[in-house]
C-alpha positions in Angstrom: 10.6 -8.7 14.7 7.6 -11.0 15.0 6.7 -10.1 18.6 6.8 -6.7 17.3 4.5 -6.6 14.6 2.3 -9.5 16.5 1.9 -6.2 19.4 1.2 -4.1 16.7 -1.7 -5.7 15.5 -3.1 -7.1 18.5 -3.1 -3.6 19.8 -5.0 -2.4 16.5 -7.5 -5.3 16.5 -8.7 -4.2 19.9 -8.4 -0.5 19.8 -10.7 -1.7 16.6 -13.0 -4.3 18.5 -13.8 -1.5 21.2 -14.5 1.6 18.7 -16.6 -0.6 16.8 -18.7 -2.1 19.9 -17.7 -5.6 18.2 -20.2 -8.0 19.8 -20.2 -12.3 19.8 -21.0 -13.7 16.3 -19.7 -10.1 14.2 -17.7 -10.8 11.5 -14.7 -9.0 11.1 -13.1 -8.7 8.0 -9.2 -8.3 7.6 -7.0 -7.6 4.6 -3.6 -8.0 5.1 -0.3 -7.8 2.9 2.6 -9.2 4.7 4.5 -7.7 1.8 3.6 -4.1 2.7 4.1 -5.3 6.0 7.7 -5.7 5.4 8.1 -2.6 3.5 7.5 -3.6 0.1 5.0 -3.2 -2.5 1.7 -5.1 -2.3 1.5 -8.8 -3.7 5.8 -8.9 -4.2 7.5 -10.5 -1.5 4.6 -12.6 0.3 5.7 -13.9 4.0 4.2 -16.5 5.8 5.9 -15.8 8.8 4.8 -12.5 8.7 1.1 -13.6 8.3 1.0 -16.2 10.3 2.5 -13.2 13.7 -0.2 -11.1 12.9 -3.0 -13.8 12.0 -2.5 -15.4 15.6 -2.4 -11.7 17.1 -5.7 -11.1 15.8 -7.4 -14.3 16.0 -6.4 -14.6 19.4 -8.6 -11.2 20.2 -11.6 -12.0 18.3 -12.1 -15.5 19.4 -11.7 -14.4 22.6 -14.7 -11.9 22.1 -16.7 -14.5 20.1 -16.4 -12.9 17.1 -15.3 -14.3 13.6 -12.8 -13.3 11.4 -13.0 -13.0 7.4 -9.7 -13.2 6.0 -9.8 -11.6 2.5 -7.9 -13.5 -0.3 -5.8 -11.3 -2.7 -6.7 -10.1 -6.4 -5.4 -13.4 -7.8 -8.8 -15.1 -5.7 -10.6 -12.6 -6.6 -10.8 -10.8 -2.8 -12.6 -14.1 -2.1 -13.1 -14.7 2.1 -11.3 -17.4 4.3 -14.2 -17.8 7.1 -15.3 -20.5 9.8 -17.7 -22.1 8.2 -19.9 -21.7 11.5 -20.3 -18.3 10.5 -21.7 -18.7 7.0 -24.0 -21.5 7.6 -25.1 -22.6 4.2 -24.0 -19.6 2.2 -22.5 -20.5 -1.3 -19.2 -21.9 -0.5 -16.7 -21.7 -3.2 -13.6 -24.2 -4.1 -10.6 -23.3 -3.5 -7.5 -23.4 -1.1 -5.2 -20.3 -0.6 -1.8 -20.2 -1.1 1.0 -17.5 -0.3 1.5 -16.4 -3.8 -2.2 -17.5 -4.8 -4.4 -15.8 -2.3 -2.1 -14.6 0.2 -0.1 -15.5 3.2 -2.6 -14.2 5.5 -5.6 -16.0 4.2 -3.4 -19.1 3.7 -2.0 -18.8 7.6 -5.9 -18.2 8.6 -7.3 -21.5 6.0 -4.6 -23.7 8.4 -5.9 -22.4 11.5 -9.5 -22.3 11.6 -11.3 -25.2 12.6 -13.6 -25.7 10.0 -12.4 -23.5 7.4 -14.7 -22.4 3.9 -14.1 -19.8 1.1 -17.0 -17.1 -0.3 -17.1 -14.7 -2.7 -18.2 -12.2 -0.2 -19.3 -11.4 3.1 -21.1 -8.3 4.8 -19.0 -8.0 7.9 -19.6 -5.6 11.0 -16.6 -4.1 11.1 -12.9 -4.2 9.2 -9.3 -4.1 9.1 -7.2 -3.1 6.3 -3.1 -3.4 6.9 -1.6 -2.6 3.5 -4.1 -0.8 1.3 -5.9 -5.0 0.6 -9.3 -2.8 -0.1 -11.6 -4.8 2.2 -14.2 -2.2 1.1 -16.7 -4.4 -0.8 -16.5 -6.6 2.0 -18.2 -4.7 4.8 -21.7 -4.1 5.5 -23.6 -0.7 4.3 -23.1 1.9 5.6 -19.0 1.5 6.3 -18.0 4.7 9.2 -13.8 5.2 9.0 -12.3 4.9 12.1 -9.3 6.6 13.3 -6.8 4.2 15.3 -4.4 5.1 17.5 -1.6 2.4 15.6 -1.1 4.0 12.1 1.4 0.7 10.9 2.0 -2.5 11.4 5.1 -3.1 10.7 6.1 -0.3 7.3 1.7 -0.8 6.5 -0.8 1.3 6.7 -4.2 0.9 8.4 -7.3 1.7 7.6 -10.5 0.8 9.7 -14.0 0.7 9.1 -17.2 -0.4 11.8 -20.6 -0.1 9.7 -24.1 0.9 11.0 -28.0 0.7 10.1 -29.0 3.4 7.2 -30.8 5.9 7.9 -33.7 6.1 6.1 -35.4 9.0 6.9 -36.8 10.0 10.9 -33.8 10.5 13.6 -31.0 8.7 14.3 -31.7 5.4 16.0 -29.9 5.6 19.9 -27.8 2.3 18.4 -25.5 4.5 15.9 -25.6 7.2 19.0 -23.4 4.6 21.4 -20.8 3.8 18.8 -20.3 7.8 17.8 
């Protein structure tokens, strides 16, 4: 079952990483609810095991393409983000330490895995994940573009996905939003 979902997601996370144009030093940002994961409702039935498959399947692919992952934190952290702190530099770090049923399995799996791990409030990432309806919304940078991914589930949760461009303010398009359409 854990190879399984661990596919799933790595197939997602780079079906993601290439629609999105996900370059070294982006941030993605994934929300994850190994309950819905498992085929129950969000927040209920929270499964480290779960978290940690899919954590390693996704980490794996954005380390390898230099980027960093965001790991949001459940309701109960407020959404707060599990981050490298390489990739926040002196932004206002918060205190705290996820746990499954306090912040969620998959921000707990990616807390014990990161090298130098910090929680913030919030971050502005490129590009974003969503596996269980997590709402990683207020997470990603303006303007957020849905993308449409080939994998639909992971495991019995949904996905949503999101890469984010410049606004436009006014003139033409700029050619940079032309290469990721």
């Amino acid at each position: 079952m854990y190879e399984k979902l661990a596919n799933e997601a790595k197939e997602a996370i780079e079906e993601l990483c290439e629609m999105a144009n996900i370059q070294p030093g982006q941030i993605v940002v994934i929300g994850c609810s190994s309950s819905e994961i498992i085929g129950n409702k969000i927040g209920s039935n929270s499964s480290p095991e779960v978290a940690d498959a899919v954590f390693n399947a996704i980490y794996e692919v954005l380390k390898g393409r230099g980027a960093f992952l965001a790991a949001q934190c459940c309701e109960h952290l407020n959404r707060a983000i599990i981050i490298e702190r390489e990739a926040v530099g002196n932004k206002d770090i918060v205190n705290v330490v996820p746990m499954p049923k306090a912040g969620g399995s998959f921000a707990t799996a990616a807390y014990k895995n990161f090298k130098d791990p910090v929680a913030v409030e919030e971050i502005s990432a490129d590009a974003g994940l969503d596996i269980g309806g997590t709402l990683i919304g207020m997470h990603l940078r303006k303007v957020a573009v849905p993308l449409r991914l080939k994998v639909k589930f992971i495991g019995e949760a949904s996905l949503s996905a999101a890469r984010t461009r410049p606004k436009f303010i006014g003139g033409i398009r700029a050619s940079y939003d032309e290469k990721l359409l």
